[in-house]
N, C-alpha and C positions, 0 to 999 in steps of 0.2 A: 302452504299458508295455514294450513290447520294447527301446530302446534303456534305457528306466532300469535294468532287468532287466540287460542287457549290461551298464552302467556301473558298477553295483553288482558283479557277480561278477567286472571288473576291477579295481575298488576294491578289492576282498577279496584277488585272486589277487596282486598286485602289493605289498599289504599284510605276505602274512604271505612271498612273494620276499622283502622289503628286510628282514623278519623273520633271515630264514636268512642272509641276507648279512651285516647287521649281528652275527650272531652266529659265522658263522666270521672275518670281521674280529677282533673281539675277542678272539678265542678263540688267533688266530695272535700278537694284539700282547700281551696280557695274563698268560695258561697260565704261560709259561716265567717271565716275572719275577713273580707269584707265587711257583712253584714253588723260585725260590732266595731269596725273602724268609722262605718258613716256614722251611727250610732253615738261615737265618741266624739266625731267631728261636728256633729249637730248640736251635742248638749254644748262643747267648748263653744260655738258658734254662739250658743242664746248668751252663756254668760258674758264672752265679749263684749255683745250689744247693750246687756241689763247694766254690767259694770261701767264703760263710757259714753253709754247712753248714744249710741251708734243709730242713724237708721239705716233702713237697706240699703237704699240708694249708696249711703256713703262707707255701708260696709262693702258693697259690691265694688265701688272704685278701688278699695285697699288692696281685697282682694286680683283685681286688673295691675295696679302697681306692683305689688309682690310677684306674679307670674313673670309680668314683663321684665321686671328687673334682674331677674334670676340669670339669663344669659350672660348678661353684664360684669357678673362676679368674676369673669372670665377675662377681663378686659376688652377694649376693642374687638368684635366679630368678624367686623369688614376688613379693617386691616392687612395687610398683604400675608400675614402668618394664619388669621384667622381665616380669611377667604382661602388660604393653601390648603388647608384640611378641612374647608365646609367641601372646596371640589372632589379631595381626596373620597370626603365619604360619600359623594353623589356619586364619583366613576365606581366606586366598587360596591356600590349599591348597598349600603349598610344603613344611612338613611338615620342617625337617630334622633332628628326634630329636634334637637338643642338649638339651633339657630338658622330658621330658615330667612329668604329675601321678601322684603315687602314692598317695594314700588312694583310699576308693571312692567320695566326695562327688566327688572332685577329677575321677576318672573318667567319673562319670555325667554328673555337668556339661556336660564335654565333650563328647561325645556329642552330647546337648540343644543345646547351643554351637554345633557343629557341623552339626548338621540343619537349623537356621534360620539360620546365619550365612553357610554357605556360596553357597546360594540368593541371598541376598541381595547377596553381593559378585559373585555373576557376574552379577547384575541392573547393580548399579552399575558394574562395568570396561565392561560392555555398552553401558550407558547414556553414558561418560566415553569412550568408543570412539567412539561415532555422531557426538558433539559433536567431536571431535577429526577426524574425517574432516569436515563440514560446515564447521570452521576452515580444515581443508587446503583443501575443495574453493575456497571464497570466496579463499584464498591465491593458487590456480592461477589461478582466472579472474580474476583482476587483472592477472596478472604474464601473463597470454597477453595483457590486454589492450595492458596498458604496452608487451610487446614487440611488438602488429600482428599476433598471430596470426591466421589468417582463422578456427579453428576456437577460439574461447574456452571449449569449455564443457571444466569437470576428467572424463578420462573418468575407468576404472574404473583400467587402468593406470599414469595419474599420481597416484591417490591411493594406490596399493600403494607406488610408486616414493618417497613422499613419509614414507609411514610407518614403510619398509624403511628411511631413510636417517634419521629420528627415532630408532626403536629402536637402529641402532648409535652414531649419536651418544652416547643416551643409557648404554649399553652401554659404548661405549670410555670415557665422562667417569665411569661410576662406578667401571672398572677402577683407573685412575688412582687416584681417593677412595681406594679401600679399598689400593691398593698403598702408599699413603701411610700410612694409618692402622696398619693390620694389620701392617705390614711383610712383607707377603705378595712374589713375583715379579709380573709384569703379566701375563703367562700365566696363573698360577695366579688372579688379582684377573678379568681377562676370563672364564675359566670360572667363576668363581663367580658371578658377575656373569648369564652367562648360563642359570646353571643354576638362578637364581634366580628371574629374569622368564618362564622358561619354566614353571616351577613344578613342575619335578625333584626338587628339593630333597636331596639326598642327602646332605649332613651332613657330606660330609668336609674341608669350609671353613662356617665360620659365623663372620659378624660379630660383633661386641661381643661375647664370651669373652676377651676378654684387659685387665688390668689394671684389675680391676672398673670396666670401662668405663661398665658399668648404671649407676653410683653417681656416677662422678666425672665421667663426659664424658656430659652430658645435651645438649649440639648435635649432637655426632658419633651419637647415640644418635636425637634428631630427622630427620640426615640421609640415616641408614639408614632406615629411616619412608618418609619421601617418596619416595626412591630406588624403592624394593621399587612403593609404591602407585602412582607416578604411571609407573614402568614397566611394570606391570602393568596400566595403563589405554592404553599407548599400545602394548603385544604385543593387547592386545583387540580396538583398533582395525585392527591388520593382521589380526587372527582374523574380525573383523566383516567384511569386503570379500571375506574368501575364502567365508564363507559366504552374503554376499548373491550372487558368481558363483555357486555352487552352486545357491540356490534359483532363480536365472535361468533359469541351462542345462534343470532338471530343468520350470521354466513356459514354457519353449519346447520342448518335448518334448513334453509335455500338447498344446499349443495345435497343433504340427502335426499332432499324432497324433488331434484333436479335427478339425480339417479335413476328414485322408484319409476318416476315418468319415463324414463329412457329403459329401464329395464321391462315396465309394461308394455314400452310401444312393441316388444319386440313379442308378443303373445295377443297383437292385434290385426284384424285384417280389414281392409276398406269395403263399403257395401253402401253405397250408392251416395258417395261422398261425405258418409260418416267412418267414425270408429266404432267397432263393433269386437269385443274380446275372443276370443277362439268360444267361449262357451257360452256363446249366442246372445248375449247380454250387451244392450246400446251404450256407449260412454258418453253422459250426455259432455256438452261443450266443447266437446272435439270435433273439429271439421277439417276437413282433410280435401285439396283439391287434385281431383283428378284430371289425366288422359283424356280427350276426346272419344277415343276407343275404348277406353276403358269406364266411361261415366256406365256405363247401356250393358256393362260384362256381367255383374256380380249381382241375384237377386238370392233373397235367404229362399228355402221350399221348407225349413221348420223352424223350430225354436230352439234348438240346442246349438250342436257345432257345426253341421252340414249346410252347407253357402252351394248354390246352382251357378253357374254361369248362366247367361243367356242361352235359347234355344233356336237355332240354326235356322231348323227346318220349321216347315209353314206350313200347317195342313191346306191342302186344296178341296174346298167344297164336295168333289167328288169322292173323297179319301175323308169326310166329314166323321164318320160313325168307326170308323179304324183307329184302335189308339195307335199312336206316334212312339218311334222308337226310342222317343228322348225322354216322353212321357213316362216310358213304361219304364226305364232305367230308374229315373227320379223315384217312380215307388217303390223301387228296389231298394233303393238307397234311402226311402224313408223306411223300409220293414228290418231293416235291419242296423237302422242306425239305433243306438239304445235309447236315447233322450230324446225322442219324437216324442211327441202328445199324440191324442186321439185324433185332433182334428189340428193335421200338421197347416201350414199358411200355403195359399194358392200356389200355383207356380206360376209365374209371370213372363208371356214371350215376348220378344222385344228384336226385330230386324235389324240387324248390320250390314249398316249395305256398304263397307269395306273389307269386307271379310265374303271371299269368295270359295272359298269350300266348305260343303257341306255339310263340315263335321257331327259328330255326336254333343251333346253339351256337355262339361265340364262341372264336375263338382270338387267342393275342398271341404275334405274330410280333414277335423279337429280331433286331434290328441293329445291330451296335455297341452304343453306347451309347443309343440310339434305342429305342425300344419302342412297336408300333402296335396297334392292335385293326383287328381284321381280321373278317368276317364271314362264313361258312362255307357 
């Protein structure tokens, strides 16, 4: 989890950089020429008013009619061609406020419209995406064959490469359509173009608005249609590839990180229902259930790699002042273990009372990665 952990709070950090960048960029190209377009709007504004002797009130209504009117140039909105592509641009979510609903039927709808409809168009560009990559990949591994490549299979690369280079096709040939149509620049028809299949939408070019195009130009009206859908299935397709890298990277993370843990547990040993490393160090979060018999076996006598078993024997009061011969072993095995401390940890006895012979105690001498049982 630690490198996903890392890649996410670089995601983030890197995110909300290109955040800050992107907005003093804008801020240096935009500010000023604003600043002399209201400037220019303000002075044309008095002299409108000085010249037809305007007051507010009745410049403000002009202004209400001029805004509202503006969708209209369009012909009918509501219409069955114009409500067909107000829905189109709600399900693909592009949204450019050229003509939204204003009763509260019209409203709710929406909404409703929109809850289910949405869901279902990124099913479908998803779906019209995968197919589209499966076209390309069959594409590539022909044309590696045709050219003798030793390696035929499409990786992930030639399918980005292939998509990256559809989309602008697609992209540059609609600039074109609509500079034709709209009588828009090709500048201005490219960014719309792209602010479109990206699903920006921001409204300040929108197709079919001019010369009640809804009404009279029903191809030009179909061509925008497909354009919008089948570009927006093949920006999906390059969304789709970035996100199967994604899921990649983040199941080979897993899977290493699923290894290291398997390849650790095997350099670990249990000590009183923890994990404990051969070199005497606690793993925290790890717990581990034992044996009955075995909870009461395993007690550390230091700090390093040397683990006691429990101790058999029981001094008898009379035998008080006699060290124990399990005692004496343990210090054996602390004088000569290397990585003792000074003041190695207690040894701790503990009775089994399933365990009917007398034995010595048991200790488990660490090396390396090695672990022995040793007898005292």
């Amino acid at each position: 989890m630690k490198r996903q952990n890392v890649r996410t709070l670089s995601l983030v950090v890197c995110t909300f950089t290109y955040l800050l960048i992107g907005a003093a960029v804008f801020d240096a190209l935009e500010s000023d020429t604003e600043r002399k377009r209201w400037e220019f709007l303000s002075e044309l504004k008095e002299k409108l008013i000085r010249k037809y002797n305007f007051s507010q009130e009745d410049y403000r209504m002009i202004e209400i009619v001029i805004i509202e009117n503006k969708p209209h140039k369009a012909g009918p909105q509501w219409k069955f061609a114009g409500a067909f592509y107000f829905a189109t641009v709600v399900l693909a979510m592009i949204g450019y406020g050229h003509s939204t609903p204003v009763t509260y039927g019209g409203k709710a709808f929406c909404i409703v419209y929109a809850m289910v409809g949405i869901p279902l168009g990124l099913v479908m560009f998803q779906s019209i995406g995968e197919r589209l990559n499966k076209c390309a990949s069959l594409v590539i591994r022909r044309g590696k064959r045709w050219l003798r490549f030793r390696q035929t299979e499409a990786t992930e690369m030639n399918l980005m490469l292939a998509t990256g280079l559809l989309s602008s096709a697609i992209i540059t040939t609609g600039a074109a359509v609509f500079s034709r149509y709209e009588g828009w620049s090709y500048f201005d028809s490219f960014y719309y173009c792209f602010v479109t299949l990206t699903t920006i939408g921001f409204g300040d070019y929108v197709a079919l608005q001019n010369d009640q195009a809804l009404s009279n130009k029903p191809g030009y009206v179909a061509l925008s249609l497909v354009f919008i859908l089948f570009g927006l299935a093949v920006v999906a397709a390059s969304i789709n590839l970035l996100v199967l890298r994604f899921m990649t990277m983040n199941a080979e993370d897993v899977r290493r990180e699923d290894n290291e843990l398997q390849s650790a547990s095997h350099h670990v040993v249990t000590l009183d229902g923890e994990v404990m490393a051969v070199n005497g160090k606690l793993l925290a979060g790890h717990m581990v259930s034992l044996n009955a018999t075995d909870t009461a076996d395993q007690v550390s006598v230091c700090s390093c790699t040397c683990l006691a078993h429990r101790h058999q024997a029981h001094m008898n009061s009379s035998h008080a002042s006699t060290p124990s011969p399990q005692a004496s072993g343990c210090r054996r095995l602390l004088s000569i273990c290397p990585g003792s401390r000074s003041r190695p940890m207690p040894i701790r006895s503990h009775r089994n009372p399933r365990s009917q012979r007398p034995g010595a105690g048991l200790a488990l001498l660490g090396a390396g990665s090695n672990v022995k049982r040793a007898s005292v």
